[in-house]
N, C-alpha and C positions, 0 to 999 in steps of 0.2 A: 659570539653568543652560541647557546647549547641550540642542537638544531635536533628534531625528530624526521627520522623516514618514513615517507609514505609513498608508495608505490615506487620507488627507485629516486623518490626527488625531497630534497631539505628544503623543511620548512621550520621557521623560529617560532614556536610557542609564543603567545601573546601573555603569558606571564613571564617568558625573557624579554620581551620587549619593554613590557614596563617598570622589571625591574633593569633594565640600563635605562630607561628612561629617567627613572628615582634618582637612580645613582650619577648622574652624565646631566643632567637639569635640572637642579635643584631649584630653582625661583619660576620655573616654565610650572603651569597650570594643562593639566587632563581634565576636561570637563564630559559631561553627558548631559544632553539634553533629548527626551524624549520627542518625537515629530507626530506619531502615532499609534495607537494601544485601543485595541477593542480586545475581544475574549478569547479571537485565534489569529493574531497577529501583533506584529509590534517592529516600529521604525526609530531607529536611536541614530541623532547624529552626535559623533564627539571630536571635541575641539581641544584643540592645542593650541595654547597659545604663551609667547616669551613674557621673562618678567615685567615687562612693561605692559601688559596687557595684550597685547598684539597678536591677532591671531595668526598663526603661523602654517596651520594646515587642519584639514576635518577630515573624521569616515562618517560612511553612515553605512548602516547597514540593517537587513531585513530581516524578519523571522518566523515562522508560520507555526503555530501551534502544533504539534505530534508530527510535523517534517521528519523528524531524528527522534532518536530515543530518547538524547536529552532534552531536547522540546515539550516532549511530553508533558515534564513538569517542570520545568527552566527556560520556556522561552523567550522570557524578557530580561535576563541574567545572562544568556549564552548571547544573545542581538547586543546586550551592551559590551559584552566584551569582542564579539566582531568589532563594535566598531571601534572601540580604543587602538584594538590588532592594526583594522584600516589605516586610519588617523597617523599612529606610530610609524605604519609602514611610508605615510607621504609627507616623511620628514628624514626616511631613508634610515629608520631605526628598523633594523629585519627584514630590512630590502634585499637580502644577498641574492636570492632564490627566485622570490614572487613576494606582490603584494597581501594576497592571501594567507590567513592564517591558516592555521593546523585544523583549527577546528573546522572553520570552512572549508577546506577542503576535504575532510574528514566529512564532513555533513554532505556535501556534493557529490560525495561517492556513493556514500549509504544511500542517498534519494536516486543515482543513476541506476542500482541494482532492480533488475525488472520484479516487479512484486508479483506474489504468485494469483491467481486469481483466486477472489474470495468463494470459498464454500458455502450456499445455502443449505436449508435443513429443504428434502422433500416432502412439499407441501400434498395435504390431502389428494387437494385439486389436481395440481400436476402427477401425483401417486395416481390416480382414476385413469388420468389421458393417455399415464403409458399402456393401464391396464387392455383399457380400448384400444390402444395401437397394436400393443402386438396381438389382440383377436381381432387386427383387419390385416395381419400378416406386416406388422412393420419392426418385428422384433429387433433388428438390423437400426432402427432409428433409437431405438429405445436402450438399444445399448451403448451408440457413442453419446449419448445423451447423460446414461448412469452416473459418471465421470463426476459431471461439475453438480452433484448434490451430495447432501450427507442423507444416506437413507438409513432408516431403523432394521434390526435384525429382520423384524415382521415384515416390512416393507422388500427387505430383501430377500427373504423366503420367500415370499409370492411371486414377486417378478420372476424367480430363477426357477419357480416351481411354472410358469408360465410361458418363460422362455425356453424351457427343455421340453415343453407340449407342444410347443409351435414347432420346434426343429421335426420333433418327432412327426408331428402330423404332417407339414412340409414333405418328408419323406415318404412315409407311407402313404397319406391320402390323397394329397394334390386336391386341387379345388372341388373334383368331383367325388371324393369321399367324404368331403364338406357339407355336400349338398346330399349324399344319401344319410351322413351323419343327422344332419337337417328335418329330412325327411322323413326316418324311422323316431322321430323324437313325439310322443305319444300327447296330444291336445287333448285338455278334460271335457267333459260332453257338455257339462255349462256354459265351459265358455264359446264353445261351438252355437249350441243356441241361442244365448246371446249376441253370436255378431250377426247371423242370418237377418 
């Protein structure tokens, strides 16, 4: 049977297997029978069984909704065909290798590849905290933090207009030019009245 390479190892296609099965049993029955099907998931067992009815060996197998790319929109179509793959395979049709189809392990891989982490949008809220962090001097947080958001142009003009005042003030003023910066900042005579 025609075999495909995946990662240095032969695996039979589970359209070769069923076509030697067509060809090689003609009175033996493939059946499917669904076990379980909600809206992101689905369990098919399939049976083989000889011309006498007899069932002769099953797969069953799993399948999760957007698991794989073909999941996305085939995953009750790809799950039945695992299991025919299985089934086939524990009758020693495409057993040379593994019991696993192509697809499966095709799909096994793609789900082992470490996903990257999802980007959110920088929300107002979180936009304000860093504003506030780096004017309590945490500019250093606020940048390994940059990272895991999508920020807007504006967003990122500020912080970086923010974070180049903090370096700067850092350098030249130190906490106690902070404090005469503080100090020379001019209060209106109302609100001086007022608080008295």
């Amino acid at each position: 049977m025609k075999t495909i390479n995946i990662h240095g190892k032969q695996y039979v296609e589970v359209k070769e297997r069923i076509k030697y099965f067509r060809e090689n049993f003609k009175d033996w029955s493939l059946t499917s029978e669904v076990i379980d099907l909600t809206e992101d998931r689905c369990v098919i067992k399939a049976t083989i069984s000889n011309e006498k009815g007899r069932v002769i060996a099953s797969g069953i197998a799993y399948e999760s909704k957007g698991s794989s790319y073909i999941n996305k929109t085939s995953f009750i179509e790809n799950c039945e065909t695992s299991a025919w793959g299985r089934a086939l395979a524990n009758i020693g049709i495409g057993l040379d290798v593994a019991i696993a189809s192509a697809d499966e392990v095709l799909n096994a891989k793609a789900q082992d590849k470490p996903k990257k982490p999802k980007i959110e949008k920088l929300s107002d809220a979180k936009f304000s905290a860093m504003v506030v962090a780096i004017g309590e001097g945490k500019g250093d947080t606020v940048r390994e933090r940059l990272c895991k958001y999508k920020i807007s142009k504006k967003q990122q003009a500020k912080i970086d207009e923010l974070l180049s005042a903090d370096k700067t003030e850092e350098k030249t003023n130190g906490v106690l030019g902070i404090i005469d910066e503080l100090n020379s900042i001019e209060v209106p005579t109302d609100f001086k009245k007022s608080n008295n």
